[in-house]
DRENBA-647964 format. One record per atom (N, C-alpha, C): x, y, z; residue in one letter. Coordinates in nm, 3 decimals. Layout:
N
        u        v        w  rest
        X        Y        Z     A
...
//
This chain:
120
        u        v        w  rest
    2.830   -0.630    1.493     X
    2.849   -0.624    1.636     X
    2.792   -0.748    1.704     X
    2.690   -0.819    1.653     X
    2.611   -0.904    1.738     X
    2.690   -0.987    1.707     X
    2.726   -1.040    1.579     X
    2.825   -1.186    1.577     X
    2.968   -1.180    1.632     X
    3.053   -1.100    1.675     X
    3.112   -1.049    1.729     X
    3.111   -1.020    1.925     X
    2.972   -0.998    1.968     X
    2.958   -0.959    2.092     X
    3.002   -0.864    2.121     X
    3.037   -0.751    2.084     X
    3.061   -0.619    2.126     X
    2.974   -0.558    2.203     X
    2.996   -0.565    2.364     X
    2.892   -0.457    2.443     X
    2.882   -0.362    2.421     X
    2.705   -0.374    2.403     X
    2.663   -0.253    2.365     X
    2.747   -0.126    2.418     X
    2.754    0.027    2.374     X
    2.827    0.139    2.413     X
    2.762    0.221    2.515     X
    2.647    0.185    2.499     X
    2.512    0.255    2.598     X
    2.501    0.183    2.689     X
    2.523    0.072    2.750     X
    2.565    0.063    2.883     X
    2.647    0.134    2.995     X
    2.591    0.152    3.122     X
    2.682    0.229    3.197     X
    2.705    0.128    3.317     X
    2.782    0.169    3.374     X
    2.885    0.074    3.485     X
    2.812    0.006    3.546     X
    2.663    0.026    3.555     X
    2.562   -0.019    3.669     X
    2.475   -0.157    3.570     X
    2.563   -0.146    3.430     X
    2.485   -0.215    3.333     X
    2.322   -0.212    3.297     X
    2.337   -0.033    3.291     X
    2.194   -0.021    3.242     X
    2.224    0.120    3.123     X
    2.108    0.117    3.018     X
    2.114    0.204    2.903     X
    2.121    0.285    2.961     X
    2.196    0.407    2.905     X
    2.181    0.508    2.904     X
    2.090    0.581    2.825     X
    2.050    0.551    2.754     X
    1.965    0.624    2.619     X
    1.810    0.535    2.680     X
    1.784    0.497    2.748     X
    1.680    0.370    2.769     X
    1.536    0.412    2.736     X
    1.528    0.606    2.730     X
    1.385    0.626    2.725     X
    1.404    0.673    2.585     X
    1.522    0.696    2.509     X
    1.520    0.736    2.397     X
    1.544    0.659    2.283     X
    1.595    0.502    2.347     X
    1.605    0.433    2.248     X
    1.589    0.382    2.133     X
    1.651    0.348    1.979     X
    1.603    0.334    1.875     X
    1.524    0.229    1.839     X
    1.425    0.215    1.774     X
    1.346    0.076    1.764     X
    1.417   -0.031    1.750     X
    1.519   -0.046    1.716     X
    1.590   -0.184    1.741     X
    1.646   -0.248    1.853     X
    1.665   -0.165    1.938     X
    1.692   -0.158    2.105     X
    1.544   -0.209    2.126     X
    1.464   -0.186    2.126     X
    1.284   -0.178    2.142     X
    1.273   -0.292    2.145     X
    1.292   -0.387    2.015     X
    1.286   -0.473    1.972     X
    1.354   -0.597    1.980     X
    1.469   -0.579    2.074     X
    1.607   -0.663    2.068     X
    1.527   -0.810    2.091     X
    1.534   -0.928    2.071     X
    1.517   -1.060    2.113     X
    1.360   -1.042    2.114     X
    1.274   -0.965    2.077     X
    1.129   -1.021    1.995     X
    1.151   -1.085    1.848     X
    1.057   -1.174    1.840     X
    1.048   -1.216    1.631     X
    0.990   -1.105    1.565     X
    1.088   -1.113    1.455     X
    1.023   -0.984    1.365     X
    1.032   -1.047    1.224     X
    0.949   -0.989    1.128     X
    0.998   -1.038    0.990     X
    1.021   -0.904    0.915     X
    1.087   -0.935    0.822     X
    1.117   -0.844    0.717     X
    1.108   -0.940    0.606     X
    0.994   -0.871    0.480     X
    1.009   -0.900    0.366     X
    0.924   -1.025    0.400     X
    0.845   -1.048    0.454     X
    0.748   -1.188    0.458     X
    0.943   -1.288    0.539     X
    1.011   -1.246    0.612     X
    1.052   -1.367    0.623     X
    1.085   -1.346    0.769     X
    1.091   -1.452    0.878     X
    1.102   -1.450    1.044     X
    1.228   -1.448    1.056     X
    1.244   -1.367    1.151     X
    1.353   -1.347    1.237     X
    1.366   -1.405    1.378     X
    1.444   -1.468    1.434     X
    1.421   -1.491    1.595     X
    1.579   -1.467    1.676     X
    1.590   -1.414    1.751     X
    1.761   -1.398    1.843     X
    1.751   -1.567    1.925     X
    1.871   -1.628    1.862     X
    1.886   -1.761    1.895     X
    1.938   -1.739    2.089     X
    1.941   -1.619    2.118     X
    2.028   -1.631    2.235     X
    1.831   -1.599    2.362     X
    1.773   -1.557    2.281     X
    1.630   -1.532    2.315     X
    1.573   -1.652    2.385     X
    1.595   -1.766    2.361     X
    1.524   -1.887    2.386     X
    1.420   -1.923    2.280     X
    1.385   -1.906    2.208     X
    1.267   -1.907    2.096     X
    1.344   -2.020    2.054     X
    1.216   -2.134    1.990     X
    1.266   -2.213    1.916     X
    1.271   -2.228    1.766     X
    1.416   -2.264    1.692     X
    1.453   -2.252    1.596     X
    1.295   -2.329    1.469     X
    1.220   -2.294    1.420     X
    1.149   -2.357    1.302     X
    1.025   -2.292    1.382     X
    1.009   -2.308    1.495     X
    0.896   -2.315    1.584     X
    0.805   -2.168    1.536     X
    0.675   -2.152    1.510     X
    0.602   -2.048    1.476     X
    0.599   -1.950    1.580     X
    0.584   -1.768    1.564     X
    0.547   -1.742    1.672     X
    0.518   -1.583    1.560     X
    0.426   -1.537    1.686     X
    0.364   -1.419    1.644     X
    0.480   -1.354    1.593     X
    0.490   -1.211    1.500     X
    0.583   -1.157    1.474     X
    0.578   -1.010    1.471     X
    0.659   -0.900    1.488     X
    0.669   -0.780    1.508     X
    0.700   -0.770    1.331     X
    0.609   -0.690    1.269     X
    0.635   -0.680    1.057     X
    0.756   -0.536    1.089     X
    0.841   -0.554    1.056     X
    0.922   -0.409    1.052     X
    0.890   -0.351    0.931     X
    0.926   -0.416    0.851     X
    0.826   -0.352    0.693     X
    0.747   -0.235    0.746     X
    0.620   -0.273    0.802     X
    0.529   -0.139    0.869     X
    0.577   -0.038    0.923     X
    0.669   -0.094    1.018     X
    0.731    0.063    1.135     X
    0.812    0.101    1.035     X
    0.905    0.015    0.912     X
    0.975    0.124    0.848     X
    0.905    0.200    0.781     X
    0.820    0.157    0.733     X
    0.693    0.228    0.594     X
    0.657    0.317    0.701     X
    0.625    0.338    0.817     X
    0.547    0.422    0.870     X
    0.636    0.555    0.920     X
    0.790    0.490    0.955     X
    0.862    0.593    0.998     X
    0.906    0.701    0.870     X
    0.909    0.637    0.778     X
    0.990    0.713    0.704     X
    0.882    0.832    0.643     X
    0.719    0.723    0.638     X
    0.609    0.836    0.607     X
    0.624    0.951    0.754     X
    0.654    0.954    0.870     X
    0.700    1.078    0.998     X
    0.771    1.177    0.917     X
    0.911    1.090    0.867     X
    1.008    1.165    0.827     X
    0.962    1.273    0.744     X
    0.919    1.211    0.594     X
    0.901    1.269    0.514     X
    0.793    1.407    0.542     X
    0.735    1.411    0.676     X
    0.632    1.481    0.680     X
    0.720    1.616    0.769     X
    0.762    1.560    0.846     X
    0.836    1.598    0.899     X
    0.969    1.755    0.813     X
    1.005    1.685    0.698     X
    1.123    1.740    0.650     X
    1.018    1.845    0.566     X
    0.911    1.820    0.478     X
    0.820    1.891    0.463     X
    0.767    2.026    0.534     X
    0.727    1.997    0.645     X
    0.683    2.098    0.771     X
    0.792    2.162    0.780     X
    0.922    2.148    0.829     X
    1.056    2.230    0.853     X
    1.076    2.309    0.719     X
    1.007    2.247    0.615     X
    1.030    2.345    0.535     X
    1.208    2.363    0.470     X
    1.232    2.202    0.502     X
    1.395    2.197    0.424     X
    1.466    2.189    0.242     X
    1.532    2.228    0.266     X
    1.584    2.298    0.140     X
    1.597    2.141    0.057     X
    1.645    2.024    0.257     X
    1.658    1.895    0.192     X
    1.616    1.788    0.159     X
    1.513    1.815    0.065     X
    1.371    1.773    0.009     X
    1.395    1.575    0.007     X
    1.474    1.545   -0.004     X
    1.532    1.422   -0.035     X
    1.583    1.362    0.174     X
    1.585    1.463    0.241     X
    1.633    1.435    0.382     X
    1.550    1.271    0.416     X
    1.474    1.289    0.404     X
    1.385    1.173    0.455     X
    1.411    1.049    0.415     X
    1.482    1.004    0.334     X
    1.543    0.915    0.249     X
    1.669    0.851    0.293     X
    1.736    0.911    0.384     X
    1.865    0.916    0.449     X
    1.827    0.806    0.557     X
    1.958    0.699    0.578     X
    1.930    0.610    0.705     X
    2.035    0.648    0.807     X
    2.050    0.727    0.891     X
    2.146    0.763    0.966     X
    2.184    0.664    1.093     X
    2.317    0.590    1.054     X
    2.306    0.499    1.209     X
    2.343    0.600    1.341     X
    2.291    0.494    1.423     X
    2.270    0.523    1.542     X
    2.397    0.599    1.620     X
    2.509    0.571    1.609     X
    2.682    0.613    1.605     X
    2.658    0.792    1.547     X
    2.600    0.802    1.427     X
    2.641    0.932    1.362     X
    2.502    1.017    1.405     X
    2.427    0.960    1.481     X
    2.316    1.014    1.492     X
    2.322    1.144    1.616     X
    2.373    1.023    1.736     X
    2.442    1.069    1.855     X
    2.585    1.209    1.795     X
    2.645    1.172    1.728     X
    2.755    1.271    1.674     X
    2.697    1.378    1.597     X
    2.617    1.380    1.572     X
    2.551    1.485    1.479     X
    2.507    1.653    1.518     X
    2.506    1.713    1.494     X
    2.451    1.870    1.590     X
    2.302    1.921    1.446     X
    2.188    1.883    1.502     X
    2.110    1.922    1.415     X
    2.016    2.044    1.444     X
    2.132    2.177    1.384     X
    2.120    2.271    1.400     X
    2.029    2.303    1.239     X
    1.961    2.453    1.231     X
    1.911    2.465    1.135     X
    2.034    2.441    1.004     X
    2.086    2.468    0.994     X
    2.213    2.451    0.889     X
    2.256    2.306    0.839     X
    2.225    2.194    0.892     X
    2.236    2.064    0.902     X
    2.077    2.015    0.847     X
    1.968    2.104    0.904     X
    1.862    2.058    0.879     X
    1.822    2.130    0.729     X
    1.894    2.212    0.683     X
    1.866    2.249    0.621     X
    1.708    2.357    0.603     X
    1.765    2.429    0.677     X
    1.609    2.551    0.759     X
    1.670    2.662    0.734     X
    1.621    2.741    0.660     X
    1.669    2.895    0.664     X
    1.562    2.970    0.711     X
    1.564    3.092    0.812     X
    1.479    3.090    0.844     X
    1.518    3.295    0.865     X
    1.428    3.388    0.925     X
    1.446    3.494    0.929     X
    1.532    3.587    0.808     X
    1.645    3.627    0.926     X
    1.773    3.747    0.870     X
    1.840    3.625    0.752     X
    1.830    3.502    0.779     X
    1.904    3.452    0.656     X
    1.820    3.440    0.507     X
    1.712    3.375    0.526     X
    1.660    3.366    0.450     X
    1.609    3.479    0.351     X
    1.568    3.580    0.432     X
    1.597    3.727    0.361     X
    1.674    3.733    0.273     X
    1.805    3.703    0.368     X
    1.967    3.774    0.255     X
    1.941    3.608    0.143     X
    1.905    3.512    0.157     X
    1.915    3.419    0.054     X
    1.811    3.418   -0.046     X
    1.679    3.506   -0.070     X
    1.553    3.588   -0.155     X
    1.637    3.658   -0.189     X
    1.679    3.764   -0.154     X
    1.806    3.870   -0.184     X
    1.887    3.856   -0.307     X
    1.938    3.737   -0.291     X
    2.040    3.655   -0.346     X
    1.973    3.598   -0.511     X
    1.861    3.540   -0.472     X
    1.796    3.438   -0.581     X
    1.761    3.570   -0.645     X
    1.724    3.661   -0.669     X
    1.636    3.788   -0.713     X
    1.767    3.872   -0.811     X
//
């Protein structure tokens, strides 16, 4: 999308996010330096200069750290989908998604009953 220029979809007519308080860390992040993997990143459209040093945002960390949420996360819910946390869901299918217990993989009450029931 970026080499391309495709406006963003979350813009609204007034040219402001719609998602703006829910935004994904890369929205967060748009035109700060970041590295991944020991190596710098900079948005040439940012003004930053090309070679030029500058502090950096490590994504390495926020990913290492998000995915340790996740995993804690899918744990606590108590999902069937032990592996869930592992999953990179873009931002497109994220919005499309309905994450109902059945998706999350949560059985919970009258079902889970009849699914003990079942295993027995």
């Amino acid at each position: 999308m970026a080499k391309a220029r495709v406006r963003c979809p979350f813009l609204n007519e007034q040219e402001e996010c719609d998602l703006y308080e829910y935004r994904p860390i890369t929205c967060r992040l748009y035109g700060v330096p970041t590295s991944i993997g020991n190596t710098a990143h900079t948005c040439g459209m940012s003004g930053f200069i090309e070679g030029k040093e500058y502090p950096t945002v490590k994504l390495d960390i926020i990913q290492s750290k998000l995915y340790e949420i996740s995993a804690e996360l899918v744990k606590a819910i108590k999902s069937k989908h032990v592996k869930m946390a592992d999953m990179l869901v873009p931002l497109s299918m994220a919005l499309l998604t309905d994450y109902n217990e059945e998706c999350l993989g949560i059985t919970t009450g009258e079902k889970a009953d009849q699914k003990q029931g079942e295993q027995k």
